[in-house]
N, C-alpha and C positions, 0 to 999 in steps of 0.2 A: 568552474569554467573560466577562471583567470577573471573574474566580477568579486569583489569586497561586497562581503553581505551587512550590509549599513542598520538594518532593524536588530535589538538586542536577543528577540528569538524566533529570527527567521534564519533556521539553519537546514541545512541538508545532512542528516547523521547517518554514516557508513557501517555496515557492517563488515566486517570481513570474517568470513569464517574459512579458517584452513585446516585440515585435518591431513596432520603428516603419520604414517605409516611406517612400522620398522621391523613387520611380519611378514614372510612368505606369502603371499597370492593375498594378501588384504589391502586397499586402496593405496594409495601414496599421499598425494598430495592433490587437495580439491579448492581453486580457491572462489569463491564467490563472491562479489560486492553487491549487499542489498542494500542501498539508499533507500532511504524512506521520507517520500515528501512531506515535508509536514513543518508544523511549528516545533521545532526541539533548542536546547541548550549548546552554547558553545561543547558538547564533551562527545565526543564521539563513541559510538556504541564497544563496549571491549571486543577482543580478539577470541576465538575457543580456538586454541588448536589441541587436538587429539592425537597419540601418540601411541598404537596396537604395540603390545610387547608382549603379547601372548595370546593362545586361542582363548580365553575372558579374559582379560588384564586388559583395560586401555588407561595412559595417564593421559590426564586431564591439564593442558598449559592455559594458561591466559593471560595476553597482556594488553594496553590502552589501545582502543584505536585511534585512527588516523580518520581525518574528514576527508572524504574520499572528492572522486572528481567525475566521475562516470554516472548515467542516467539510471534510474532506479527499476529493479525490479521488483514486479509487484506480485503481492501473494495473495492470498486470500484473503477477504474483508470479514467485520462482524458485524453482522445484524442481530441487534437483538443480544448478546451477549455468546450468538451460535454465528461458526465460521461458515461462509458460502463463496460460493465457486462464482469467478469474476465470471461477469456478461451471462449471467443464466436465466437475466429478469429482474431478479431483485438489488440488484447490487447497481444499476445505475437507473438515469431517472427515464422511467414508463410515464411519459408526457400524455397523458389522458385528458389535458386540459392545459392551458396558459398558465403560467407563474410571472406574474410583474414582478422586472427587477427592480427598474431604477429611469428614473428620466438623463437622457446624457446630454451632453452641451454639443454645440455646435463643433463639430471635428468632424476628419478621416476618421473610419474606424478599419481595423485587420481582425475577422472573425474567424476561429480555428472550431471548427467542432468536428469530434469523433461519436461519431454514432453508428448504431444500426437500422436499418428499416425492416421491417415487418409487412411491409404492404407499399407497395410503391404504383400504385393503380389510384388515382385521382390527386388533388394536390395536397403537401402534404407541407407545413410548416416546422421548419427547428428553430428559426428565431424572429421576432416580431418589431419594429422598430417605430413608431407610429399614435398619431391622435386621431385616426379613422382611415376608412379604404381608402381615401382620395390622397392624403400625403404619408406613404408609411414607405417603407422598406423592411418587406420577407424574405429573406432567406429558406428555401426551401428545394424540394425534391417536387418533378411534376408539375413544376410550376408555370409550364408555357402552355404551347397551343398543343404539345404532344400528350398528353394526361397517358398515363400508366404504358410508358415508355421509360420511365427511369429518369429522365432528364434530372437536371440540377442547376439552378439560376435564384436570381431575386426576381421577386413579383412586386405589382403593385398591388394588386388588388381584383384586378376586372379582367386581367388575359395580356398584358402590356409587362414581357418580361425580359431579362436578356437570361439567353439559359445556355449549358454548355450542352454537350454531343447525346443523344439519346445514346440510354444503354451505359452512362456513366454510373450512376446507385442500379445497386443489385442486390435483393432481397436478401436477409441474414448474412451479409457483409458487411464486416466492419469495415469502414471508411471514414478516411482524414479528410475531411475538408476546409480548404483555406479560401474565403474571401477576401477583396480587397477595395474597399468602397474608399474610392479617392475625393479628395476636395476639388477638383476641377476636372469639367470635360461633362460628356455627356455619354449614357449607358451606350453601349459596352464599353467606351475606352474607359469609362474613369472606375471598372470594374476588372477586377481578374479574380479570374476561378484556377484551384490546383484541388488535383486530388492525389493523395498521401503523396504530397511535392512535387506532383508533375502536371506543369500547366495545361491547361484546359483552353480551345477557341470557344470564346463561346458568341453565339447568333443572336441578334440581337429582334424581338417580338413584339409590335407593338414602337408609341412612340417615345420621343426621346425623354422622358420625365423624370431622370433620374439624376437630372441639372441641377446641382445646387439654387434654392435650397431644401430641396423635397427631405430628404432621407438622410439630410444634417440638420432639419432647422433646430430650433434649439428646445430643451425640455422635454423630448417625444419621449413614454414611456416605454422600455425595451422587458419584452416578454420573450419567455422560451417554450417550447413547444405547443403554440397554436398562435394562430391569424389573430390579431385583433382586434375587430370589426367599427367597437365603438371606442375605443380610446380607453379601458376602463378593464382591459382584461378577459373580457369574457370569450366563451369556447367558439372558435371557426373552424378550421379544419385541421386536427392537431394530429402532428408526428405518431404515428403508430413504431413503435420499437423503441433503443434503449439509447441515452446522449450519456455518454461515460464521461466526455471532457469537453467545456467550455469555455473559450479563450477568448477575453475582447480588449483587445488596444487601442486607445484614441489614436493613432498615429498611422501613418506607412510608414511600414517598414525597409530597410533595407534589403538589400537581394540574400546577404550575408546573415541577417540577423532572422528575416523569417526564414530560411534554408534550415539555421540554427534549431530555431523555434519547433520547425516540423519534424526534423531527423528527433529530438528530443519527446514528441509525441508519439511519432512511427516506430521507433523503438521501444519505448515505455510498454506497447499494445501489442507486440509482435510484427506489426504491420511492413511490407518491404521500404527500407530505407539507402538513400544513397549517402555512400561516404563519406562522414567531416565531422566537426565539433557539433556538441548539440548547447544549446540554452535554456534554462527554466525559464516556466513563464515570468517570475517573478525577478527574476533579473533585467527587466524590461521598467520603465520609468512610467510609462503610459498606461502599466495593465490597467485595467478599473474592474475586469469581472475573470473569476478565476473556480467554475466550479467543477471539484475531480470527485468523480466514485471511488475514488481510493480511501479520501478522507475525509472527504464534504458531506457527510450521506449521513440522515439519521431514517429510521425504519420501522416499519411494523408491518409484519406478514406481508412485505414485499412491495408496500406501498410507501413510496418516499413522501413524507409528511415535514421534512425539514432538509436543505441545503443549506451549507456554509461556505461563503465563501476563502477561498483563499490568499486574495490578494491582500492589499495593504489596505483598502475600503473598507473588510470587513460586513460584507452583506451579508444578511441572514434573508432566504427566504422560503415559507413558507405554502402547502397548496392549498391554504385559507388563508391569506393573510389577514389580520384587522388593516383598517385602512388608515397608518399612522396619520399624524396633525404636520403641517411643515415642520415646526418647531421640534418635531420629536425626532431623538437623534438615532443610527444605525450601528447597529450591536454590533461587535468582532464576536468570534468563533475566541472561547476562552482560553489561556495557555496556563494548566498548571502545570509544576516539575517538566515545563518545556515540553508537554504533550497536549494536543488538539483531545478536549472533551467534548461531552455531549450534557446540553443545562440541564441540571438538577436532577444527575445521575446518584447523588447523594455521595459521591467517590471524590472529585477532584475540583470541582470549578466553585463551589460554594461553602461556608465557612460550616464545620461540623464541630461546635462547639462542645467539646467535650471539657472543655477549660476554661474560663473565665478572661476574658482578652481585656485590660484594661484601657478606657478609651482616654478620658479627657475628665476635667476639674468642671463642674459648672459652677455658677453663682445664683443669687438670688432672681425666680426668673418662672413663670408657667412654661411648659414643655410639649411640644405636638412633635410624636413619633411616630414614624412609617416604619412597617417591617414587613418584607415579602417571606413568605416560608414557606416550608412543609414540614411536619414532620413522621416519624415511623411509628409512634405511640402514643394515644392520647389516654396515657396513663401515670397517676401519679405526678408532682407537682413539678413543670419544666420550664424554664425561665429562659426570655427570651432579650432581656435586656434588666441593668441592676443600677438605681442611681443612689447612693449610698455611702455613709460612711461606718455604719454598725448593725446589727440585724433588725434593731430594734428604732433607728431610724433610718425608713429606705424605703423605694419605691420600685418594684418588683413589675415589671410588665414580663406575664406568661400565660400557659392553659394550664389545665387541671390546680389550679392556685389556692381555690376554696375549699369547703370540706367536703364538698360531692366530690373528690377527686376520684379520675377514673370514668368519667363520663363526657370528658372534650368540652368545660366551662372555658370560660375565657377571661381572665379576670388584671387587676391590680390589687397585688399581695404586700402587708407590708413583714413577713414571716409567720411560722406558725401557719395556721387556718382561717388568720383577720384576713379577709380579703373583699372586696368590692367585683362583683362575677354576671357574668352575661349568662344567659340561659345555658343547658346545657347542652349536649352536640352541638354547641357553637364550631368548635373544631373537629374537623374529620382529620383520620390518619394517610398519609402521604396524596394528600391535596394539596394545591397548589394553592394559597390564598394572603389579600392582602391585611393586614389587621394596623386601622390607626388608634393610638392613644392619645390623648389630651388631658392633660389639668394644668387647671386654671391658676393662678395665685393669689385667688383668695375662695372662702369657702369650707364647707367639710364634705367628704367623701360622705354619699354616692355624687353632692350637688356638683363637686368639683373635678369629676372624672367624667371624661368619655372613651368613650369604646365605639368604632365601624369596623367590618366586616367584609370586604370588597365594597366600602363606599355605603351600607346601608347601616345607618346606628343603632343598636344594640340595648336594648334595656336591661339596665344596672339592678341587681339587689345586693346587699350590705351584707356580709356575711360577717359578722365577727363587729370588733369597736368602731365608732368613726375616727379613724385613729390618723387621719390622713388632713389634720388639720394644719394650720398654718407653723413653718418652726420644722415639722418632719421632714417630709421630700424635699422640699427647697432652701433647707439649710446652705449656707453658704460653701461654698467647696468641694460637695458632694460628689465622690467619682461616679463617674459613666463608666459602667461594665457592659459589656455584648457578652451572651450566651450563658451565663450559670449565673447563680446569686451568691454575692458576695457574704459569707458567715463574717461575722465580726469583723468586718471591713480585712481581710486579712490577704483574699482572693484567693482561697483555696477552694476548691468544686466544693457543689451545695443544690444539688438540684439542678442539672445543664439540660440546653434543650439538646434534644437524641435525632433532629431532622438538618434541614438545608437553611438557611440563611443568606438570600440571593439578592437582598438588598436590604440596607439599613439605613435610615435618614432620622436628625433630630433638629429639630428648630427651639429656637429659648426664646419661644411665644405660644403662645395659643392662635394659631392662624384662625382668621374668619372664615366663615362657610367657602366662600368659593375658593378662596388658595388650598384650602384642605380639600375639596372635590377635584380640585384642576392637578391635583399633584395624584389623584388616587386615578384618578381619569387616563394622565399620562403613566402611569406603572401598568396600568391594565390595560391600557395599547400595545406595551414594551412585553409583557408576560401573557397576551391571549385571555384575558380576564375579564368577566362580564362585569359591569359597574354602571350607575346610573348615567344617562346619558349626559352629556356637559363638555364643554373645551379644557384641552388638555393644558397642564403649565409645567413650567418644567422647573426642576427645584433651582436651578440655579439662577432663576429671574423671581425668589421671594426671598425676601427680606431676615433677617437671623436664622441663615443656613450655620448651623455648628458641624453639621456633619451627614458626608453622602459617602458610604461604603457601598460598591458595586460591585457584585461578582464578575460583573464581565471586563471591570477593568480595574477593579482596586485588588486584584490578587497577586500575590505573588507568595510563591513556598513549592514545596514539595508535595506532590497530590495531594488529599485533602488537609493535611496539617498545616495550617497556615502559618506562616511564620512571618508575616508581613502584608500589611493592610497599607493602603497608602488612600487617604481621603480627599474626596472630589471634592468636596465645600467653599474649597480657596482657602479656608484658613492652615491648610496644609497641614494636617495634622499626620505625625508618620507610627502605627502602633505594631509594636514586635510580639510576640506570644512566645510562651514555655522559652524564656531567656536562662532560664536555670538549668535549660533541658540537655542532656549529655550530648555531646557533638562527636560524630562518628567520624573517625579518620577515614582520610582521604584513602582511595581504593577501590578493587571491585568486588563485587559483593553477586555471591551465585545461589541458585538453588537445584537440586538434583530432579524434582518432580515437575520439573515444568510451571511450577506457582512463579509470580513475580517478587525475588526480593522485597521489592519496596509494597507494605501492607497498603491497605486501603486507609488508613489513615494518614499514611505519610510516614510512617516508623518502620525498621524496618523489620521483616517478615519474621517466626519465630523460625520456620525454616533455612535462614537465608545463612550463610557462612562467606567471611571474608578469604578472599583466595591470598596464600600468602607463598605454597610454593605449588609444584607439579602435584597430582596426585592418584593415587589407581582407583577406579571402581572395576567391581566384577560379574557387574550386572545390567542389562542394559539400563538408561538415563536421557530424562529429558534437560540438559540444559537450557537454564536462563540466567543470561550474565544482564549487567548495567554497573558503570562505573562511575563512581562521584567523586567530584572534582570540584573546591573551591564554594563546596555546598550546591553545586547543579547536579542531576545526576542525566546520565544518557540514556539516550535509548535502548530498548532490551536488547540483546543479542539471545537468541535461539541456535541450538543446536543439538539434534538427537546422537547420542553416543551410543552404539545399536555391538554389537559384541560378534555380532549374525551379520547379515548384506541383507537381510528380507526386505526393508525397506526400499533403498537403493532399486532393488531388483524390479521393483510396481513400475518403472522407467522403462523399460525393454519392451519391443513391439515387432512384428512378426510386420516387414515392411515390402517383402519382395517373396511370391510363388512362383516358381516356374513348373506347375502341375500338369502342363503335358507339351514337353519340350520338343522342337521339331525333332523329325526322323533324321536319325544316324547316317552318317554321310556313306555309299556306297565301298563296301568292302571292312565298313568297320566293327570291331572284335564287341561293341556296344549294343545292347538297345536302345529303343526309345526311352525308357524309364528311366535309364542309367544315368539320365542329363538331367535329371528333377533336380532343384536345390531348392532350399530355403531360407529368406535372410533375417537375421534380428539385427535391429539397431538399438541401440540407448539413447532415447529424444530428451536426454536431460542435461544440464549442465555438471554433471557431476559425475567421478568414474561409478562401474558401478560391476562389482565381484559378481562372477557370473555361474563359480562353485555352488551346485545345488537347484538351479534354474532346470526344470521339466518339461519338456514339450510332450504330449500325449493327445491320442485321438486317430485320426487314419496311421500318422506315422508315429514312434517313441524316439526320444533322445535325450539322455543327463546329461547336465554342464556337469563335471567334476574332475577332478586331476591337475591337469596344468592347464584350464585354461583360461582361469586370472580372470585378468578385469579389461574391462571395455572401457576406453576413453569416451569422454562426450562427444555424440552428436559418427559416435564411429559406428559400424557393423560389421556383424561378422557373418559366415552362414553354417549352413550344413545340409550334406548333399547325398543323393543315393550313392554315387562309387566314384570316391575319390581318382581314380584315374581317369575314367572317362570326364567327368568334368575338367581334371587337369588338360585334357588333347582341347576341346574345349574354348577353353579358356587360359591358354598361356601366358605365363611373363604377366603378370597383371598383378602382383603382391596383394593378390586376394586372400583373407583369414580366413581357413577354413579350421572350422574344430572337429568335423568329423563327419561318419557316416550315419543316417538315419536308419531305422530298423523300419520295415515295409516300404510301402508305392503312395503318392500322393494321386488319388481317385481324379481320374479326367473328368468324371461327371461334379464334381465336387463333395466337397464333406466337410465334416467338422474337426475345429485345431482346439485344442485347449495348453494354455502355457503359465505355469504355478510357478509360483517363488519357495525358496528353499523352506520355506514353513509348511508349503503346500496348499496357499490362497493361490484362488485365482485371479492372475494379472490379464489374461484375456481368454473368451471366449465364443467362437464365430464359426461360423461355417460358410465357406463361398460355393457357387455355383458358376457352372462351366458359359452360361448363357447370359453371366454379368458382361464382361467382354470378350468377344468371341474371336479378334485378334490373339487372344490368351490363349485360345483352347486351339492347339496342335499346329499352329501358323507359322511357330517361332519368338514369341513376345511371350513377357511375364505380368501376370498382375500382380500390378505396383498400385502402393497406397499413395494417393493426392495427397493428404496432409496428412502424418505423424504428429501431429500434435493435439488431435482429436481426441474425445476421450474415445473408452476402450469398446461402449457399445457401437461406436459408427461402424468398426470394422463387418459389423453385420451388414451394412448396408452395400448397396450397390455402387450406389452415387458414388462411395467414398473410395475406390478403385477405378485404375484408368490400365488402359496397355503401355509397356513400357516405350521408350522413346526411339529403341535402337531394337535391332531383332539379338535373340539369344538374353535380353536382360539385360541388368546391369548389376550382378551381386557382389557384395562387397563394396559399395560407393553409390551415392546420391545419383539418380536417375536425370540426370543431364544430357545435354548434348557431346557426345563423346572427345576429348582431343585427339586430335590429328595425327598420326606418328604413320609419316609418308615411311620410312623406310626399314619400318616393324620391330625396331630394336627395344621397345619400350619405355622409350624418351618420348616425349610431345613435342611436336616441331617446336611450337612456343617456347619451350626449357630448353631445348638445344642449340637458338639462335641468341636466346637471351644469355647463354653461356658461352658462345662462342664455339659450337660444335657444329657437324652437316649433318644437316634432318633428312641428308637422301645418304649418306653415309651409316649401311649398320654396325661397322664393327667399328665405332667412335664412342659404344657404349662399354666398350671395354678398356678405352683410352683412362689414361691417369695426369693429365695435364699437368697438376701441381704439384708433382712426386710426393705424395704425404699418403701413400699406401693404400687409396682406395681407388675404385674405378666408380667412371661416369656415373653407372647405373647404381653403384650403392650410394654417391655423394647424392644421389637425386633422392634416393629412398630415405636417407638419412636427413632430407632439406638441407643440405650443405651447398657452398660452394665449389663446383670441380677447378676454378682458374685461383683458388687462393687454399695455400697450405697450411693458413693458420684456421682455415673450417674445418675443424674433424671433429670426429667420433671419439671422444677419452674422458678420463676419469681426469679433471680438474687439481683433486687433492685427496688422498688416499695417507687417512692417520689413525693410531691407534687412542681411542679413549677406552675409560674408564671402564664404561660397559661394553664394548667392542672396538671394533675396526668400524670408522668412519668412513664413508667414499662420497665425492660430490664432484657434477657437471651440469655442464651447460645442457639445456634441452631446446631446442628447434620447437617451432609452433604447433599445432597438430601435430606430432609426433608420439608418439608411443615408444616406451625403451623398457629392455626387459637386463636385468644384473644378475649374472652366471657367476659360480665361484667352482674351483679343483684346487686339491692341493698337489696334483702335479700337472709341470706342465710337460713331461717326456709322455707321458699316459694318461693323457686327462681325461678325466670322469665330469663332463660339466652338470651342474645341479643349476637349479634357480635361486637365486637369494630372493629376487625381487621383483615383480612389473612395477613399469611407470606408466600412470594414465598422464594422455597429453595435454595440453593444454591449451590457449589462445597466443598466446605469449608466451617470448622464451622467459626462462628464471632458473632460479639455481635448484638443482635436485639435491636433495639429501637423503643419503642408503644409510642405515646402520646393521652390521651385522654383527648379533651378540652374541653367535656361536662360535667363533673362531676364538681359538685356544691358542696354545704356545707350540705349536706347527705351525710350516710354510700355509701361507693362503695366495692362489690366484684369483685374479677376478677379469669379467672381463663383461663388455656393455655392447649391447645390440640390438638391433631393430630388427620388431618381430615379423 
């Protein structure tokens, strides 16, 4: 959005996927931009493009993407490691209680929230800002003196609100709302309400309290979905329904930049937005709180149990949080291989020592080590740090270490079976737990080791020599290994631990009780960890820090193979892994089944192949691309390469009935029935082949033969009798593909419409007494929203009478334009072109001599006053596999490519439809059948 993204992986990665066509009646060109908000690497996601050159054959292209520039669409989320349908409940936050953010400082603040309600009948809080009822500022729905009117305002507390128009929130509506809580003035002026961008008056209830410094003082804790009553979080009267996005800005904004703001959320959501640039939140200086259901969300059976934020703060919260120390600092959301994880998923954010990471040299010196873990086995012996120069003198902190191995002991090994071991199930398998070690320097093992357990210590038995006498472990120079134990000081694996490793700390002392409780205090703040009670410390105010490895912020590599540690201690310690390790050239790297290239360890897949040219499969394929670049790799790029359209086809929706059209005008050769049509539209962004699509149930009819594909967002129908609908419906370059076999029942009945596999894409039956404008008045039932899923069409709710009488088939149910003098121009097109709107035969005029009239340059989106707008073939050449043709394409437009080889007796054939687009761009035709005969061609609008 023309903003330089200044954090090293705060990036927005593009997808584009285009899929070019160069068969008969099989798509053309589709282009899509998925941005994906998130934390990714400078690399943008690769390109797929698809290339049909026969009924199975399609080649496979792919080349780098481009960091795109347009607002993201968003697809499906995963919970749980299963995909779920956005806003169904689970996928954003069901506020059944307050979540404490964060205390803010004395500012304006600009609050954006998109949510839904559930219940809008008494008062209902989205955000809480406040140290009790008497100074706080609510943001909420219901919040004046109207209760279960819908209103929308800030409250105080006790009925004193300024709230906007009753009848603003409306139950299972999603809705943008933007507040705007100014530094001066008093409620309402220093307040402004918009909903999805469009200002709100709002009335002001109760008296002026919202004067600085009530709802800025400074430190007030800020909660989200519930009132809070005592200062401390606890349940008031909380949001019922779902907050998908939460936006907060210390600042006001400008008119420009929150307009930005909103079009960039109103869009995101489907929501109606008005025209201009949009802005991420995160191009804003001021965010401080940034939480999206898209990426923010961790889950279990539907209950949000963790949000991340997105901004540069980095908040993590929690619907139990522990109640951090001041002193305790605030987690980021972790970024490996440039992608947003989830902690201690055992995949990405924590070090999965399958290799011996070599740390640091120590000297002569006792040792108190922290390690937060888990692991997937407490089987056999797995070392979880190595301080060592030989096998046979070393100092081994692991479990199963002793010779009960296989029972989760916890010990200090010095190889072999000698080991010094805590009781057995000390360790459980994929628990989260803290485990300190300590020895002393001087003494002999057991007297000289300790061992806690989340803070509680552990009694030692000797298992094996006391071999851990002075001279061994703290031999001079000793290296520090993290995760396997070093054989013969050599670092080649030897027993690695097989779990997580989410924090690593060592000091070159033996800390006193309380530095060793304040530090085990503060990790089990940080990681939700029961520990005995005590004030927290935090490692970098105690004294011989050697080293503080944290997953949330010392990582950097490629999912979980780490290939770079960088330590928090101060003494800057910087540690590389698998430096020997083969380095994969630059390039993109795919797989056909849908698995991700890049494995779960960070190497890449055994499925994965480097793409190096074009290539055919003959069967359908899930692509997944991602390309690496400079050692980052990008985001995934998906793409189904389907041989069939069934997929495609799940997109098609049965949008317009005209099932009992008025009576037949006096004298006419028609019935009533004759005027029945039916509309399908395509509600997707993509063309979508319409060979093989079934409508069955009162009426039958097959898409097959010529009639190709449907642009995005276009419709076509099909009608009892093509002529009577033509008297009808004149001049109106309505698609029709044909006639239906039977009568569509005035009383109503059931449609069933299958895709060329023969699944059902919908199935519903209406009734004549849903809208009764419908039934024999003149009007069509028309669907309210196509973008529902496919059981609403059952519903009644989900149908309205059309807007104009007779319908509106073939085009979006608007208000009709105007064309005073019936020529089939729109006064609007005729005045904006310089023609008379009360003039009909100006639709046969040719103003710009370049061979077309009015009425085709209008059909065609051209210009009639300039003669360099036309209809033609750009560049028409022979390659290798064919005859080449390419032009220009007008916006929404549809274009169909005919060929003959004569043109005295032409025989026209189709080469090709073209689905339209948004934008114009260049089209490219190949036809591989043309031999060494004349070929014509020629280009048209269907």
């Amino acid at each position: 959005n023309g903003r330089p993204y200044t954090r090293d992986a705060d990036w927005l990665a593009q997808n584009e996927w285009m899929v070019h066509t160069f068969f008969p009646q099989r798509s053309f060109i589709t282009l899509q931009q998925l941005i994906k908000a998130g934390l990714y690497p400078p690399v943008a996601a690769p390109k797929i493009e698809r290339r049909v050159v026969g009924p199975v054959d399609s080649a496979i292209e792919m080349r780098p993407g481009v960091l795109g520039q347009n607002g993201p669409e968003l697809r499906s989320n995963t919970l749980q490691g299963l995909p779920v349908v956005r806003f169904d409940g689970n996928d954003s936050l069901t506020s059944a209680s307050s979540l404490q953010l964060f205390p803010t400082r004395s500012s304006p603040l600009t609050v954006l929230v998109l949510f839904r309600s559930d219940n809008i009948e008494g008062q209902k809080f989205l955000l809480n800002h406040g140290a009790g009822v008497g100074v706080n500022f609510e943001l909420g729905y219901d919040t004046g003196n109207g209760s279960g009117s819908g209103n929308f305002g800030v409250h105080r507390g006790s009925g004193s609100a300024s709230v906007a128009p009753e009848g603003t929130i409306q139950n299972h509506e999603f809705t943008l709302m933007t507040i705007e809580a100014r530094s001066s003035g008093v409620a309402p002026t220093n307040l402004v309400f918009r909903k999805n961008g469009v200002l709100l008056t709002a009335a002001r209830q109760g008296s002026g309290w919202l004067a600085p410094p009530s709802y800025n003082t400074a430190h007030r804790p800020l909660n989200i979905g519930a009132r809070d009553d005592s200062g401390i979080g606890s349940l008031g009267s909380y949001h019922v329904g779902d907050i998908a996005e939460l936006v907060i800005l210390r600042q006001e904004l400008s008119t420009e930049d929150r307009a930005s703001l909103e079009r960039y959320l109103t869009q995101k959501y489907g929501l109606p937005a008005t025209p201009g640039p949009t802005l991420a939140p995160d191009a804003f200086q001021e965010l401080y709180v940034w939480l999206s259901a898209d990426t923010g969300i961790k889950a279990s059976e539907g209950t949000i149990v963790e949000w991340q934020d997105r901004s540069t703060n980095g908040f993590l919260f929690m619907s139990n949080p522990p109640r951090l120390p001041a002193t305790a600092p605030e987690y980021q959301l972790t970024a490996a291989n440039g992608q947003p994880s989830a902690r201690f998923d055992g995949l990405t954010d924590v070090l999965i020592s399958h290799r011996p990471i070599q740390l640091f040299e120590t000297t002569n010196s006792g040792l108190t080590v922290f390690t937060v873990f888990s692991t997937r086995s407490a089987s056999s012996p797995r070392f979880l740090a190595s301080h060592a120069v030989g096998i046979n003198a070393n100092w081994e902190l692991g479990y199963d270490v002793g010779a009960s191995a296989g029972v989760g002991n916890l010990g200090v090994s010095r190889g072999g079976q000698n080991a010094v071991v805590a009781p057995q199930q000390t360790i459980t398998s994929n628990q989260l737990q803290i485990v300190t070690a300590q020895t002393l320097p001087i003494g002999v093992a057991p007297n000289n080791v300790r061992l806690w357990k989340n803070g509680i210590p552990l009694n030692l038995s000797i298992d094996g020599s006391g071999w851990l006498e002075v001279g061994a472990y703290r031999t001079n120079h000793h290296r520090m290994s993290l995760g396997a134990r070093l054989a013969g000081g050599s670092g080649q694996i030897n027993g690695y631990h097989d779990g997580d490793l989410a924090e690593f700390l060592v000091f070159r002392r033996d800390l006193d009780q309380s530095e060793r409780a304040g530090i085990e205090r503060y990790l089990a703040d940080k990681y939700g960890l029961d520990v005995p009670p005590g004030s927290s410390r935090s490692p970098e105010t105690t004294a011989n820090l050697e080293l503080w490895l944290r997953a949330d912020r010392g990582i950097n590599g490629p999912a979980s193979r780490i290939t770079r540690w960088e330590d928090q201690s101060g003494r800057g310690h910087v540690f590389v892994a698998d430096t020997n390790a083969p380095v994969l050239p630059d390039g993109i790297y795919f797989t056909l089944d849908g698995s991700d290239p890049l494995s779960a360890g960070g190497v890449l897949s055994a499925h994965a192949q480097r793409y190096d040219q074009s290539f055919l499969i003959r069967s359908d394929a899930a692509l997944l691309a991602r390309e690496l670049r400079d050692g980052a790799w990008s985001a995934p790029t998906r793409s189904e390469a389907s041989t069939d359209q069934a997929l495609p086809q799940q997109a098609v929706r049965i949008t317009e009935l005209m099932y009992h059209p008025a009576p037949a005008p006096l004298g006419s050769p028609y019935g009533d029935t004759d005027f029945e049509f039916i509309e399908l539209k395509n509600v997707s962004d993509r063309c979508v082949d319409l060979n093989g699509l079934r409508l069955t149930g009162g009426v039958e009819f097959a898409f097959e033969g010529a009639h190709g594909l449907l642009a995005p967002r276009s419709a076509i129908v099909i009608v009892n009798n093509l002529h009577a609908f033509a008297s009808r419906y004149p001049s109106r370059g309505i698609r029709v593909a044909g006639e239906f076999a039977g009568n569509l029942s005035n009383g109503g009945e059931r449609l069933l419409l299958e895709n060329i596999q023969g699944k059902i894409i919908l199935d519903f039956s209406y009734a004549d007494d849903w809208v009764p404008s419908s039934d024999g008045a003149g009007f069509s039932l028309t669907v309210i929203n196509d973008g529902e899923p496919s059981m609403a069409w059952s519903n009644r709710t989900a149908w309205r009478s059309s807007l104009t009488a007779n319908g509106s088939p073939g085009r979006d149910d608007t208000p009709e334009l105007v064309d005073t003098d019936g020529d089939g121009l729109p006064d609007t097109w005729e005045t904006t072109h310089k023609l008379d709107f009360r003039n009909s035969t100006d639709a046969a005029s040719d103003a710009d001599q370049d061979g077309m009239s009015a009425i085709d340059e209008y059909r065609a989106g051209l210009d009639p006053n300039e003669s360099q707008s036309v209809l033609a073939f750009d560049l028409v050449g022979q390659t290798a596999v064919g005859i080449e043709l390419s032009f220009r394409t007008q916006p929404n437009r549809g274009y169909r490519v005919d060929w003959t080889e004569s043109i005295q007796q032409p025989v026209w054939r189709e080469l090709e439809s073209i689905c339209g687009t948004p934008a114009e761009r260049i089209a490219i035709v190949l036809d591989q059948s043309a031999r060494d005969r004349a070929r014509f061609y020629r280009l048209a609008i269907p």
